[in-house]
C-alpha positions in Angstrom: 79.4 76.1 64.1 80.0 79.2 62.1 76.5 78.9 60.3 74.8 78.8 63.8 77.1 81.9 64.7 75.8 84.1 62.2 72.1 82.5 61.9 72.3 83.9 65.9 74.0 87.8 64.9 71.1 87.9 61.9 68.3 86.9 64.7 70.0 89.5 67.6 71.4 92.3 65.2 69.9 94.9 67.5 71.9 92.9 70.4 75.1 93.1 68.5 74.9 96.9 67.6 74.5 98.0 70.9 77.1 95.6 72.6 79.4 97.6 69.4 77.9 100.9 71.0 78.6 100.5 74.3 82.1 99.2 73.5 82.9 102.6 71.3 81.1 104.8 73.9 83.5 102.8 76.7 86.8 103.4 74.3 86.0 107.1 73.8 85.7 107.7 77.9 88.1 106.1 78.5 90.7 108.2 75.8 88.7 110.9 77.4 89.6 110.0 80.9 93.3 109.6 80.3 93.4 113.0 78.1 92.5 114.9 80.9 95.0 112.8 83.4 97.7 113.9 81.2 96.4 117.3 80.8 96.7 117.5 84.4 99.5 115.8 85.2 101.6 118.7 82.3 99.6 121.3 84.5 100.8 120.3 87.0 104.5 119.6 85.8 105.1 122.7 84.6 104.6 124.3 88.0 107.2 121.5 89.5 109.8 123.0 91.7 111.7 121.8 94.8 114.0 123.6 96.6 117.4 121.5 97.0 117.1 121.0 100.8 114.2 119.1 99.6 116.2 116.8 97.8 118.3 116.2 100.1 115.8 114.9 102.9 114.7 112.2 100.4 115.4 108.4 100.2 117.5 107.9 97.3 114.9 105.7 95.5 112.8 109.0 95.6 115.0 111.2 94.4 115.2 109.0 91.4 111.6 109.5 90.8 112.0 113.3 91.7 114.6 113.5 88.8 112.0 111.8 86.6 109.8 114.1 87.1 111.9 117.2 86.5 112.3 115.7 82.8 108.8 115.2 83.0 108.1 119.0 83.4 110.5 119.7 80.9 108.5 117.9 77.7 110.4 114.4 78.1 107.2 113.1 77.9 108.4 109.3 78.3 110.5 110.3 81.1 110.7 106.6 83.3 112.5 105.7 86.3 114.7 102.6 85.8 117.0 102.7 88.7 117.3 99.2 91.1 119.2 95.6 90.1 120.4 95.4 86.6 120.3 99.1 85.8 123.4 98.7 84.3 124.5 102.0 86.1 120.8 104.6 83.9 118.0 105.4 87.0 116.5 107.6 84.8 116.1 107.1 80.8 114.0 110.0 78.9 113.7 111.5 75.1 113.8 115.0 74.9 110.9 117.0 72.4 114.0 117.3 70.6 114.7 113.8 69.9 117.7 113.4 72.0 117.7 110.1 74.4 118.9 110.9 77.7 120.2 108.3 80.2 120.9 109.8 83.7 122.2 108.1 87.0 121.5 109.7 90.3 123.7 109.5 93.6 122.4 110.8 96.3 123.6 112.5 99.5 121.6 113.0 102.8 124.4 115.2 103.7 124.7 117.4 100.7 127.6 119.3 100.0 129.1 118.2 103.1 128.7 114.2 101.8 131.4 112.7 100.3 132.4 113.8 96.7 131.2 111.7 93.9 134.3 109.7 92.4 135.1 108.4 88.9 134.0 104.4 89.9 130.9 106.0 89.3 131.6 107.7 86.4 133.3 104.5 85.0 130.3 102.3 85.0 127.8 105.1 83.2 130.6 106.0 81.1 130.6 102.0 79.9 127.0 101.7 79.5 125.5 104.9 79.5 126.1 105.1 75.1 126.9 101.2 74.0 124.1 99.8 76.4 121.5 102.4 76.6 122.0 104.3 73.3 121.9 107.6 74.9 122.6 110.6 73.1 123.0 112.5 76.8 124.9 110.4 79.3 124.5 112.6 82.7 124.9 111.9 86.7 122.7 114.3 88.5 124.0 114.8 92.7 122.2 116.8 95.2 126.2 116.7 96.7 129.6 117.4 94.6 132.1 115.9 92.5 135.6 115.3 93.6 138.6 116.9 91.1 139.2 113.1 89.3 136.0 112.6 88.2 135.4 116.0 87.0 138.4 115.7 84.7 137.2 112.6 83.7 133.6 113.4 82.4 135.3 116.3 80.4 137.3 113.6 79.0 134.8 111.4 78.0 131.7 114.0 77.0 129.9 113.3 80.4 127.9 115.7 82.0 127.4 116.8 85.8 125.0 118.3 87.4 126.1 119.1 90.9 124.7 120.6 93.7 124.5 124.3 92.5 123.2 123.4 88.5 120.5 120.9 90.3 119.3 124.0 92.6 119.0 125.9 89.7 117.6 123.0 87.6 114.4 121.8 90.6 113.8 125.6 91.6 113.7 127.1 88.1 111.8 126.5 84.9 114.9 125.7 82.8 115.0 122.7 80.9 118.4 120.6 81.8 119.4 121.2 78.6 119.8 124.7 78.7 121.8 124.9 81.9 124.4 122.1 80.2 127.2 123.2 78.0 128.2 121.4 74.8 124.5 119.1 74.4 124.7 117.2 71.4 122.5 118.9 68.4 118.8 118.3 67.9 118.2 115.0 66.5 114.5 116.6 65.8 113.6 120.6 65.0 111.5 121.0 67.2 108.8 120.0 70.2 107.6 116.6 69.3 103.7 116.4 69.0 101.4 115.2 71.7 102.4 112.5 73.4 99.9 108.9 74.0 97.9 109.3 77.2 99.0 106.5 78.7 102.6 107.2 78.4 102.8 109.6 81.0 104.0 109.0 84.7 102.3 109.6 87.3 103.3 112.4 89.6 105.6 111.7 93.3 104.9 114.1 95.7 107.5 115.0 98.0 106.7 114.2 102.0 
């Protein structure tokens, strides 16, 4: 079986080299194809801004995927949205150019500011899995609303960190990294930007209707 095999390559080896270049010719398009999808797609993240009354007219499952995108635009190049059964309270995981893993849970409120507060049960469950379960080195819950008085007290407690209404304006309509509108991040893990990313990592964009 095998001597037939080759006795067929050494009768067709003009066959076999161009089935080889057609197949390397195919690979390199298509690396080409998704270079220039990611180049894009960072084009067009680093332009990504939403105003908050944006967010606030979105389904909650989108503005999971709106979040993603924000750490998208800010060089979490594996930024992925995770939120649905069995999160085990992360809807959005990412690693910062900086090497830091952050694990982020979104509650949203179509009424805002006006909606009611985000309470520590909430905190409670990303508090217990946010660092034993998903090993993040940045355990946040992003709102579009606010944060009653308990649960405030309690993130400061336990090295959680909020991003409310105001910080989340400033966060969607600027071109801050998270990051550097947080206080107390944990250090680097990395010194600096980490190098570029595999094409096919990247999400693909949500527009906003």
């Amino acid at each position: 079986m095998v001597g037939r095999l080759l006795d067929w390559v050494a009768a067709n080896r003009w066959v076999v080299l161009l089935v080889l270049l057609l197949a390397v010719a195919g690979g390199v398009l298509w690396f080409r194809y998704r270079a220039d999808r990611l180049r894009r797609e960072q084009e067009w993240a680093r332009t990504l801004r939403y105003a908050v009354e944006q967010l606030d007219r979105l389904h909650h499952r989108a503005f999971e995927h709106a979040v993603r995108d924000l750490m998208f635009r800010d060089g979490c190049t594996d930024a992925v949205q995770v939120g649905g059964a069995g999160d085990h309270g992360a809807d959005v995981k990412a690693t910062d150019p900086y090497g830091r893993r952050w694990v982020i849970q979104c509650k949203h409120r179509k009424a805002g500011s006006a909606g009611a507060p985000v309470g520590t049960p909430d905190l409670h469950v990303l508090n217990g899995t946010g660092r034993p379960v998903h090993h993040g080195d940045v355990v946040v819950l992003v709102t579009n609303g606010r944060f009653s008085r308990p649960a405030l007290e309690f993130a400061r407690s336990q090295r959680l960190h909020l991003v409310d209404r105001a910080t989340l304006s400033a966060w969607a309509g600027g071109g801050r990294p998270l990051w550097e509108l947080l206080r107390a991040v944990p250090p680097p893990r990395s010194p600096g930007p980490s190098p570029s990313p595999n094409p096919s990592s990247s999400p693909s964009p949500t527009p906003l209707t």
